[in-house]
C-alpha positions in Angstrom: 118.4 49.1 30.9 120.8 46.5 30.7 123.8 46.6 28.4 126.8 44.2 26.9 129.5 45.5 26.2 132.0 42.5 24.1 135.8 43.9 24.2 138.5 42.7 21.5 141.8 42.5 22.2 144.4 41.7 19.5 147.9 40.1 20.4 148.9 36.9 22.4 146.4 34.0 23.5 146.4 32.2 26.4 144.5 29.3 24.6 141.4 29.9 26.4 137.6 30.3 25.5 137.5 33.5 24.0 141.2 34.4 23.2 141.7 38.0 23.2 137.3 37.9 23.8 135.7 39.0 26.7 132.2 40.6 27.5 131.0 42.4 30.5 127.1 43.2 31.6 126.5 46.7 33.0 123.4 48.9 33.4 122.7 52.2 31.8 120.2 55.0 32.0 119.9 55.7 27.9 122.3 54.2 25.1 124.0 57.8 25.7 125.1 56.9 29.4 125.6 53.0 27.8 128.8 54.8 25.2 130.0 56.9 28.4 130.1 53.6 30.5 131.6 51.9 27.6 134.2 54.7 27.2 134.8 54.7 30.8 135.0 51.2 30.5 137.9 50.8 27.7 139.9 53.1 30.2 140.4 50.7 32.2 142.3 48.7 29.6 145.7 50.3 29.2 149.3 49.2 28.4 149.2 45.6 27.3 146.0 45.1 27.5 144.9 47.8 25.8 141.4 46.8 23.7 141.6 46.9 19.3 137.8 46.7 19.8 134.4 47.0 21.5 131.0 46.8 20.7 128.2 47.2 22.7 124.6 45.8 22.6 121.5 46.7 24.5 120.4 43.2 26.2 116.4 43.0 25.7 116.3 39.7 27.4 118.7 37.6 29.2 118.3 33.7 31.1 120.9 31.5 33.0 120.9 27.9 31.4 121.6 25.0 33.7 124.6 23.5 31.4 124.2 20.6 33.7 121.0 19.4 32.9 121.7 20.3 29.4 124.8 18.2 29.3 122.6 15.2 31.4 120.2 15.4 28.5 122.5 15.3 26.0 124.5 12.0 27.1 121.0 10.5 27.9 120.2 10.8 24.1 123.3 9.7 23.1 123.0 6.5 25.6 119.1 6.1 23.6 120.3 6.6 20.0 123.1 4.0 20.6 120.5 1.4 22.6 118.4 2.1 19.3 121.3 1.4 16.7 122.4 -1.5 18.9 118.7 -2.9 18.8 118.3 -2.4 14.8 121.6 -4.5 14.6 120.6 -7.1 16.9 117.2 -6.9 14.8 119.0 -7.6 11.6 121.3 -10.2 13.0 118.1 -12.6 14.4 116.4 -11.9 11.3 119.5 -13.1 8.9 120.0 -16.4 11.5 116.0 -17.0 11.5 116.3 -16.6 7.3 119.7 -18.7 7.8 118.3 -21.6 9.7 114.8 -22.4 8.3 
């Protein structure tokens, strides 16, 4: 079984995603051995970096996402709804000249 644990850290920020955020994936027998990993876990965060928090979640189902080709698509539709708003305007301009000049 696959588990997440997310750990919570209170103090400074280094202004990065996740200030003070930070998740790590581990694999567990039973959601008993899952706490003992998490405890064992959190031990490993002493001193200054000592955690003000954890949860952890059992992962069910998990997928890498190409951010890539999600980023391509987005700017694609970007570059088609501005084509499209630049067409309606050009649209309404020839019709205003063609009502203009008859």
């Amino acid at each position: 079984m696959k588990f997440l644990a997310s750990l919570f850290q209170s103090g400074g920020c280094d202004y990065t995603i996740g200030c003070g955020h930070k998740t790590e994936l581990f694999e567990a027998i039973n959601k008993e051995d899952a706490v003992q990993k998490a405890k064992e876990l959190c031990a490993q965060y002493t001193g200054e970096s000592r955690l003000s928090g954890m949860t952890i979640y059992e992962v069910l189902w998990s997928d890498n996402i190409d951010v890539d080709a999600v980023y391509f698509e987005l700017n694609e539709n970007k570059k088609k709804e501005a084509a499209l708003k630049k067409e309606e305007s050009e649209r309404q301009e020839y019709e205003r000249l063609k009502a203009k000049y008859r």
